[in-house]
Each structure stands twice: as structure tokens, then as C-alpha cells.
C-alpha positions in Angstrom: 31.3 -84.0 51.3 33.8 -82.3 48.8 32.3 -79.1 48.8 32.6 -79.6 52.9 36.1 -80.0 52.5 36.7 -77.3 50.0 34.9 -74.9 52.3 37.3 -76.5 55.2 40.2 -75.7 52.8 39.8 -72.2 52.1 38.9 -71.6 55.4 42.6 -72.7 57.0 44.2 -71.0 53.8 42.3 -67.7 55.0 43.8 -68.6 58.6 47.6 -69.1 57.6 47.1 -65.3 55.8 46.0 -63.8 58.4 49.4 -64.9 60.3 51.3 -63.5 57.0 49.5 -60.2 57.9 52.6 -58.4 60.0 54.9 -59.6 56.9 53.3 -58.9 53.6 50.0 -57.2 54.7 48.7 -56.2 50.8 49.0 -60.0 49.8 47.4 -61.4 53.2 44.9 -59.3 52.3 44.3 -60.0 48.7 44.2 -64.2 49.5 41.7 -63.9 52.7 39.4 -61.9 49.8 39.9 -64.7 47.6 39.3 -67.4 50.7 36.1 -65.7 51.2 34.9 -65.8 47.4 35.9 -69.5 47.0 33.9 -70.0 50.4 31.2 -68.4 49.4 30.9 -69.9 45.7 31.5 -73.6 47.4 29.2 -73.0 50.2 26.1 -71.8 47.3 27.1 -73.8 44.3 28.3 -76.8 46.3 25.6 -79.1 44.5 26.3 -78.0 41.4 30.0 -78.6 41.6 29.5 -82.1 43.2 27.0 -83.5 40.5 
């Protein structure tokens, strides 16, 4: 369940960039990288981090 909402978490951080795009467009695109790691590492090593 927390790595669910983790996941959930990155994902509407990864939203709000892309909206930041038109205005600081390196940045935006520096956090949706990092959204998409943390996604990745929560949606693999979700187990892990929960037990």
C-alpha cells in the first residue's frame, strides 16, 4: 500500500513538471527524470522498502 502511494506520488509530481515545462523547461526536465527513477525503484523494490 505505501509503495502504491509513493508510485501515486511521483507520478502527480512528474504531472505538475510537465505544466512547469513552457517556464523553466531544463528543471521540468531534470524532476520528470527523477519522477521516473523513484517510480521505477518503488514499483521493483516496493517489497523491500515495505518490510
Amino acid at each position: 500500500m505505501i509503495a502504491s502511494t509513493r508510485a501515486h506520488v511521483a507520478s502527480l509530481s512528474a504531472i505538475g513538471a510537465l505544466l512547469l515545462v513552457p517556464a523553466q523547461p531544463w528543471w521540468s526536465i531534470i524532476v520528470i527524470g527523477i519522477d521516473i527513477l523513484v517510480i521505477y525503484a518503488v514499483s521493483a523494490h516496493g517489497r523491500e522498502i515495505a518490510s
